[in-house]
C-alpha positions in Angstrom: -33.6 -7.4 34.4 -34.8 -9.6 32.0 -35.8 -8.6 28.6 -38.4 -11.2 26.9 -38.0 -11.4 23.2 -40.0 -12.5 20.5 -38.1 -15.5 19.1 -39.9 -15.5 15.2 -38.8 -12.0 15.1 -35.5 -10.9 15.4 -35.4 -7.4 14.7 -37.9 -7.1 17.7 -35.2 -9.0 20.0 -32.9 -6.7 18.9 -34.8 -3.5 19.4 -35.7 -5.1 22.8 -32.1 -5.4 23.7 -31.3 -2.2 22.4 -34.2 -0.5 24.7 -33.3 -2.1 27.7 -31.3 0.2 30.4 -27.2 -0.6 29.9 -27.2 -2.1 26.5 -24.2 -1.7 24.9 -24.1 0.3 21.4 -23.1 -1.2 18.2 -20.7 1.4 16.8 -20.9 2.2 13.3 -18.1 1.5 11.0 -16.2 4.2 9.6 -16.6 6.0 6.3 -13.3 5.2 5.1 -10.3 2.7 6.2 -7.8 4.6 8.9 -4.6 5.1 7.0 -1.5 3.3 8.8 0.9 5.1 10.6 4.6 4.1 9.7 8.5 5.6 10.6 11.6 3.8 10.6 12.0 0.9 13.3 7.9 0.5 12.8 7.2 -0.4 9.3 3.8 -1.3 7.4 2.8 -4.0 5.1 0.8 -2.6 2.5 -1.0 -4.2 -0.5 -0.1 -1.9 -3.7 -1.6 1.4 -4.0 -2.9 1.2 -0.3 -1.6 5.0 1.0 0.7 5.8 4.2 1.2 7.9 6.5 5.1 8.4 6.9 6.6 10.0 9.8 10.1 10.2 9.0 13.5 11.9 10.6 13.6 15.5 10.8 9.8 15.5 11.5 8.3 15.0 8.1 5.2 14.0 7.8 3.9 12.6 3.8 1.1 10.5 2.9 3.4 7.9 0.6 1.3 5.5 -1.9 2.7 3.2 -4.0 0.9 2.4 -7.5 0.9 -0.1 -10.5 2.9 -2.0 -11.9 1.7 -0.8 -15.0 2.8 -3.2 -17.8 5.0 -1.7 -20.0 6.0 -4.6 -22.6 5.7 -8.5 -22.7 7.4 -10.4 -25.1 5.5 -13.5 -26.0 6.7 -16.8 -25.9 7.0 -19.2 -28.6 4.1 -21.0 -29.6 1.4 -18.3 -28.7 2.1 -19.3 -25.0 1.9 -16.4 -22.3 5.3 -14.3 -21.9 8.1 -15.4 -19.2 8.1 -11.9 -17.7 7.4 -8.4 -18.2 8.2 -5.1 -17.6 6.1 -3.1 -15.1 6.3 0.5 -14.3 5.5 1.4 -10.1 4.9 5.0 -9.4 5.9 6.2 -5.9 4.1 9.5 -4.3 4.5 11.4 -1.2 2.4 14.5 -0.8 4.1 16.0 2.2 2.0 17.5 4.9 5.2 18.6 7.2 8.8 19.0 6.1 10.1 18.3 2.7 11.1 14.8 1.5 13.2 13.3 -1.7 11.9 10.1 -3.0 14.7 8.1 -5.0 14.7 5.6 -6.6 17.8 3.9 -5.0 15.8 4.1 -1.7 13.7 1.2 -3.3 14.1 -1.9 -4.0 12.2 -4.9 -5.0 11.9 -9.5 -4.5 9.6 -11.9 -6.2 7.7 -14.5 -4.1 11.1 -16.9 -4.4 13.4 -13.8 -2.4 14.7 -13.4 -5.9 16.0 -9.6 -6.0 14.0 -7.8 -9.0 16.7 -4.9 -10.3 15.0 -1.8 -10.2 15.9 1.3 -12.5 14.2 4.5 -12.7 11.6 5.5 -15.5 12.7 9.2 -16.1 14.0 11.8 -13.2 15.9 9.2 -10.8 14.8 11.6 -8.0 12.0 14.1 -6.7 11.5 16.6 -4.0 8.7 17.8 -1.9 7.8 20.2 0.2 5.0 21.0 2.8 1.8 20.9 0.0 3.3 19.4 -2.8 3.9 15.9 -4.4 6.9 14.5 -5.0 6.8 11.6 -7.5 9.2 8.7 -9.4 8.5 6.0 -11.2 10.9 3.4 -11.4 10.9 -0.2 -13.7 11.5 -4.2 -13.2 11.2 -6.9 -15.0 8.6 -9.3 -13.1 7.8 -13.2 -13.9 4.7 -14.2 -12.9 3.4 -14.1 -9.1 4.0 -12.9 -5.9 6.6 -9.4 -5.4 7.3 -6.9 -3.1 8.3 -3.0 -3.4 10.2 -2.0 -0.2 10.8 1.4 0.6 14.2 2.2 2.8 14.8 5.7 4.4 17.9 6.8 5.8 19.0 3.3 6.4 15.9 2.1 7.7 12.2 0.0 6.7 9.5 2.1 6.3 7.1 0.4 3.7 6.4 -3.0 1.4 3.8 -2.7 -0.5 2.8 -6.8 -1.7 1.4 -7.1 -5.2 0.3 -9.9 -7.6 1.7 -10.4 -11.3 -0.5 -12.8 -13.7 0.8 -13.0 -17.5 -2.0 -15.5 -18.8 
């Protein structure tokens, strides 16, 4: 079958197409971004404060976002230029659908865009539990120069999540 189109209008051709006996659909994308699936041995790359679902041993099930870093203090360097580094707060959640879970801060840990490891120490309670329907939540601190770092998340010995952020101090 042929389907003749009207070359000056394309929203004809494609109604033509669309008319004709075995066209194909054009889905529709979805509402919102499908969240990725992770457990350890199949980790996710995130970009920072993008969620997760986490499927971890025991058969707990949390959606896990990592958010910030909120900048806590800059020192400025001399002459009015911009400050060396700074320290930035990350706040870990896992709302826990199946299970319970215990976010701690030791289970993270942190590189800037060089592989330099960034010492992480925790901003209050070093710990948190969660159960099915609730939240469990840490925040934990750095100090960060400016560019590239990573957050990784490590459960029970293994990968689950980096979440990839950027630092500018200008």
């Amino acid at each position: 079958m042929v389907v003749q189109t009207s070359v000056t209008d394309p929203n004809a051709a494609a109604s033509a197409v669309m008319a004709s006996p075995g066209a194909v659909p054009i889905p529709s994308a979805p509402a919102t971004d499908p969240t990725p699936t992770a457990e350890p041995g199949h980790p996710q790359l995130l970009a920072i404060g993008a969620p997760l679902i986490a499927h971890l041993a025991g058969g707990t099930t949390a959606l896990v976002r990592a958010l910030g870093p909120d900048q806590v203090s800059s020192a400025p360097a001399s002459g009015g230029k911009p400050p060396l580094s700074t320290i930035g707060v990350i706040t870990i959640t896992a709302k826990v659908t199946h299970g319970s879970i215990t976010l701690a801060a030791t289970d993270f840990s942190s590189r800037d865009q060089t592989g330099r490891p960034i010492v992480l120490t925790a901003k209050g309670a070093g710990s948190a539990t969660a159960t099915q329907g609730t939240t469990a939540t840490i925040a934990i601190a750095g100090r960060f120069t400016s560019g590239a770092a990573q957050i990784t998340w490590i459960n029970q010995k293994s990968v689950v999540a980096l979440w990839d952020f950027n630092i500018e101090l200008d």
